[in-house]
N, C-alpha and C positions, 0 to 999 in steps of 0.2 A: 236144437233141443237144449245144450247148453246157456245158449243165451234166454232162455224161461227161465228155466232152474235161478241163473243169477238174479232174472227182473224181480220173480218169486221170494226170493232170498232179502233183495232189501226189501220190501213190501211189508215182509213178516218183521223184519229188525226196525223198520219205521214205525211199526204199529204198536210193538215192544216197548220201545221207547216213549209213545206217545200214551201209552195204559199209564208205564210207569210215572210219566210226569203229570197224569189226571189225579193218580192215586197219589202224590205228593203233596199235590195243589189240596185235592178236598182233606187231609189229613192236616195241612194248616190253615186250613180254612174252622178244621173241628169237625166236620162234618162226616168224617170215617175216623175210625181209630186203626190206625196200621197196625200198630203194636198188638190186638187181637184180633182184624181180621188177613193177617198173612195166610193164613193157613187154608182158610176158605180161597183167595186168591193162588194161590199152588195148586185147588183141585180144577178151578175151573183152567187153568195154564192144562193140565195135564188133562182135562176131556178134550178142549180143543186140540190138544196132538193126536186124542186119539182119532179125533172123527176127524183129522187131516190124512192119519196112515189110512183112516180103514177106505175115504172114498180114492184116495193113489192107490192102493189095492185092487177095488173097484175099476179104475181106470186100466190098470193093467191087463186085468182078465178080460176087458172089452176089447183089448188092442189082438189077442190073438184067436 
């Protein structure tokens, strides 16, 4: 079970990093303005954690 947890772990830090360096690229491309859509980008981070906890929740109560 451990070794998920870690596969899962970089998957998410790869993904992370690769948001991060799309939203870089189209900010000097012109094409986003980071400087005001941060904020929008921290809600949509923060649904995706939640609908990561709620379906591991989900998974839990199936396992007993």
């Amino acid at each position: 079970m451990k070794n998920k947890e870690s596969r899962n772990g970089s998957i998410i830090g790869g993904l992370i990093l690769l948001g991060l360096g799309i939203l870089f690229l189209l900010n000097n491309w012109d094409i986003l303005d980071f400087e005001e859509s941060w904020p929008l980008i921290l809600v949509i981070i923060g649904i995706g954690l939640i609908i990561k906890a709620s379906k591991k929740s989900k998974q839990d109560k199936n396992q007993f």
